[in-house]
N, C-alpha and C positions, 0 to 999 in steps of 0.2 A: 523793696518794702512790701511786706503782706499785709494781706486788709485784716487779716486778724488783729497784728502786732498793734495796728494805726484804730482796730476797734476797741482792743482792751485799753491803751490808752485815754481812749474818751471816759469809760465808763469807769478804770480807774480817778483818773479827774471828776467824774460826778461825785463818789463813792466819798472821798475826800474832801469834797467842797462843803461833805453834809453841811410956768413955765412960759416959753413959747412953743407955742404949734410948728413943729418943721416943716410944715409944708406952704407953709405962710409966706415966707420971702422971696423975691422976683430975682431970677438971676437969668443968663442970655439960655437962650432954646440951644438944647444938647442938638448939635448936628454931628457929629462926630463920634465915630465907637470907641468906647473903652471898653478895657477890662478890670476890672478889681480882684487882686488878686493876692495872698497872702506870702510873705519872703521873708526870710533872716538874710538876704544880702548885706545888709548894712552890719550884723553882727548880732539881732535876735528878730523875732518877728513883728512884723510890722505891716502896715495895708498899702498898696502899692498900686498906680493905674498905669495899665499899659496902650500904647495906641498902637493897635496891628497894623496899621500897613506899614511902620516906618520904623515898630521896635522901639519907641520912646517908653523909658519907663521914670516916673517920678516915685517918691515916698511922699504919703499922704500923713502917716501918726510918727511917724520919728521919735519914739517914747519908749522909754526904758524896758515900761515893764510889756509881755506877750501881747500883740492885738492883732485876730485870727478872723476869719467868717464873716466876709465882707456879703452886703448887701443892699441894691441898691435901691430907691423909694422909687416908685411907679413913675413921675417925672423928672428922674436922674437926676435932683438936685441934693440929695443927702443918701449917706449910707453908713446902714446900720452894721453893728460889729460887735464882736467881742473884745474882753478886754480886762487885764488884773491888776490897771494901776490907780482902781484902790484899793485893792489889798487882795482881793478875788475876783473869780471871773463875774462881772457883767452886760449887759447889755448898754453899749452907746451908742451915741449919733452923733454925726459930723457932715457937715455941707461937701461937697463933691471937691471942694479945695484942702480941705482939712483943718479948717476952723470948725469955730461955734460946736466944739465937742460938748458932748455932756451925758450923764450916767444915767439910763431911762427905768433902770431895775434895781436900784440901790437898798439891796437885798444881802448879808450873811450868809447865804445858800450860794450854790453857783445857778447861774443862768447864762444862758449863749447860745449859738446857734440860731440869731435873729433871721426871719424869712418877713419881707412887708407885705401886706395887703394889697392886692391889684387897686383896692382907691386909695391907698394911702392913710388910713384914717387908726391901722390897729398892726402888730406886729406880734407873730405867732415865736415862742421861743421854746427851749428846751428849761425846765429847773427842775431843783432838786429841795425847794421852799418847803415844801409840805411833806419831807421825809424820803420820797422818791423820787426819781425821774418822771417826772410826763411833761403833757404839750401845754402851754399854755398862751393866752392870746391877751393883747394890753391893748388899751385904747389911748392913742396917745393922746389928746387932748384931755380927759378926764385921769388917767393915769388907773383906770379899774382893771384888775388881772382876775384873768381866768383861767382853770384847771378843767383842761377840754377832756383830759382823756381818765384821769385817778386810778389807776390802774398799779396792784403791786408789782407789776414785770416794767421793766425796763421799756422805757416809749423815749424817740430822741429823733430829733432832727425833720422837723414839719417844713411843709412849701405848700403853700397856695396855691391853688387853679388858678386858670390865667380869667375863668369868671369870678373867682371870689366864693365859689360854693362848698367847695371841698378842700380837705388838708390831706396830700401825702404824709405819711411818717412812716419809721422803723420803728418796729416793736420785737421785744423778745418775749411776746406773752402766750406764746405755743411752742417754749423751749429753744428755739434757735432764731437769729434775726430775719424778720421778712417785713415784707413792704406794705401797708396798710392804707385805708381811705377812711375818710370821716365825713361827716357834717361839719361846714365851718362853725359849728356850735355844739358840736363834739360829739352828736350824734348819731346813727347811721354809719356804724362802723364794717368794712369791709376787705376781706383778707384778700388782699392783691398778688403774692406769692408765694408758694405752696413746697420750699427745695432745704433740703439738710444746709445747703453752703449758705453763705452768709450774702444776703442784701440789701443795699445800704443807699444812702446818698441820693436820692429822687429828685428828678429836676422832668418839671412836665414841659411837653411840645407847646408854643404859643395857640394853636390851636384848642388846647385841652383834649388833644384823645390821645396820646400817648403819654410813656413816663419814662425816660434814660434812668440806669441807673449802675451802682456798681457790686459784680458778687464774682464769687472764688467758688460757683456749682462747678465748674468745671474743671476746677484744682487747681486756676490762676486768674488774679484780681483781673477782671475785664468789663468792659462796658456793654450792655446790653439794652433792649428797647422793649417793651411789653403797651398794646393797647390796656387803654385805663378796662377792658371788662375781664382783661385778665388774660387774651388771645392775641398770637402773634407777636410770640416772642422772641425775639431775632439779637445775637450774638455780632455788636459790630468792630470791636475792635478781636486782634488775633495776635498775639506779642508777647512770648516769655515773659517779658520784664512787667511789672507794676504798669495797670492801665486805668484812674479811679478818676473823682469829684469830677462827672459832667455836668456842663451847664449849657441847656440851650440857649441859643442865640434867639433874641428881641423875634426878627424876621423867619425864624424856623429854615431857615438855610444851612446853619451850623450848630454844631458843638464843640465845644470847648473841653477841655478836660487836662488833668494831669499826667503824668506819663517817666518811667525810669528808663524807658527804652534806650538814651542815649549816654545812660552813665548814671545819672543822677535826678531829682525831680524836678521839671519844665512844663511851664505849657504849650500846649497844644493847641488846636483845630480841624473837625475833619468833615466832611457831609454827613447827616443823619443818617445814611445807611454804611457809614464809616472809611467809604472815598476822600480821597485829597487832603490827605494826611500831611497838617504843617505844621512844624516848630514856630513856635511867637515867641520865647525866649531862652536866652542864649548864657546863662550863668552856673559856676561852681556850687551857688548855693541853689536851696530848696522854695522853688514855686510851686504854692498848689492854692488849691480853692478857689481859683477863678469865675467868675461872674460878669457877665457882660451888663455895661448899662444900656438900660429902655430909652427909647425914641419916642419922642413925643406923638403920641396918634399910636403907637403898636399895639 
């Protein structure tokens, strides 16, 4: 699969689309890693968690209609997602069991692509509400949306610093997609990558001074690493086949990622400088969008 094929797909999906507090309920302290991760195994997509070391995999939304782009809240007890079964894509939430769903952007526009806030208290999305694509960011207790970026080019897909100050995202607002910075108030905007190929998908280091991410400058989808001031840019994955959606691990030990290498879409695992390269699942159908959930204290 090409990043292009898998990009104009989104943006055709935009094009087309023209309480209680969740953080509220006590449930036992996450000791244990998962991953959330998106599958048609069952027969379309659905949000799925997997436990690495033993290859457990359950189905979390079991529901008819597409639920993509999992996300998990700062204390691993809910994760946010997309989702078209009410009728379009958007924004839900679901406790780490896959209960207590509910529709947080119940919007006519598409919305998707949820990233949470390192407190928990707001969730940055993709819509296409106000005619466009850009970034926008919901408070979930009040339920107030905001349009961080207004921007006539195409903006999609934000992630949060691991302090809460800045938003990664992909823009095509100087003709081709590259990797941008903000102000978490959509301010202070900064061009992170500067290549005709396409890059996409930002997933920052627990740290905050790096950014994985995934582009085809080198004429195939692969995962790369760039410091946030734009230096030291390093090529970790090397693989013919489809290499994209990385997500750093809680602890900055690992990344995760998808991967065709083996026939078909799987995920993976490898060390941040792209050593120790593991398969974590083992199916016919297509895993991708993996996201590790956070540990309490990370």
């Amino acid at each position: 699969m090409q990043l292009r094929t898998a990009l104009s797909l989104t943006i055709t999906t935009l094009v087309l689309a023209a309480c209680d507090n969740p953080n509220q309920p006590e449930s036992a302290e996450p000791t244990t890693t998962y991953i959330a991760f998106t599958s048609d195994r069952e027969g379309n997509e659905d949000i799925f968690v997997l436990t690495p070391h033993d290859g457990t995999v359950r189905n979390l939304t079991n529901h008819p209609a597409a639920d993509t782009d999992p996300d998990w809240s700062p204390d691993g007890r809910w994760i946010a997602f997309t989702s078209q079964r009410d009728g379009n894509a958007d924004v839900f939430v679901m406790d780490a069991a896959g209960d207590q769903i509910r529709n947080v952007t119940p919007n006519p526009a598409f919305d998707g692509f949820p990233d949470w806030s390192p407190d928990g208290s707001r969730l940055a999305f993709t819509s296409y509400r106000d005619g466009n694509s850009d970034i926008y960011t919901m408070d979930l207790a009040s339920g107030a949306v905001h349009n961080l970026t207004q921007c006539d080019a195409f903006d999609i897909l934000p992630v949060w610093s691991p302090d809460g100050t800045r938003i990664a995202f992909v823009s095509k607002r100087h003709h081709n997609w590259d990797l941008y910075l903000m102000n978490a108030t959509g301010g202070g905007l900064t061009r992170l990558t500067h290549d005709s190929g396409v890059d996409v998908e930002p997933t920052w280091s627990p740290d905050g001074s790096r950014i994985a991410f995934t582009s085809i400058r080198d004429g195939n989808d692969e995962i790369y690493v760039i410091d946030v001031d734009g230096t030291g840019l390093a090529r970790i994955t090397h693989n013919p086949a489809f290499d994209g959606f990385p997500a750093w691990s809680p602890d900055g030990h690992g990344i995760a990622f998808t991967s065709v290498r083996d026939g078909n879409e799987e995920i993976y695992s490898m060390n941040p400088d792209g050593s120790r390269i593991r398969r974590l699942t083992v199916s016919p159908a297509k895993d991708r969008f993996p996201r590790w959930r956070p540990q309490r204290g990370s």
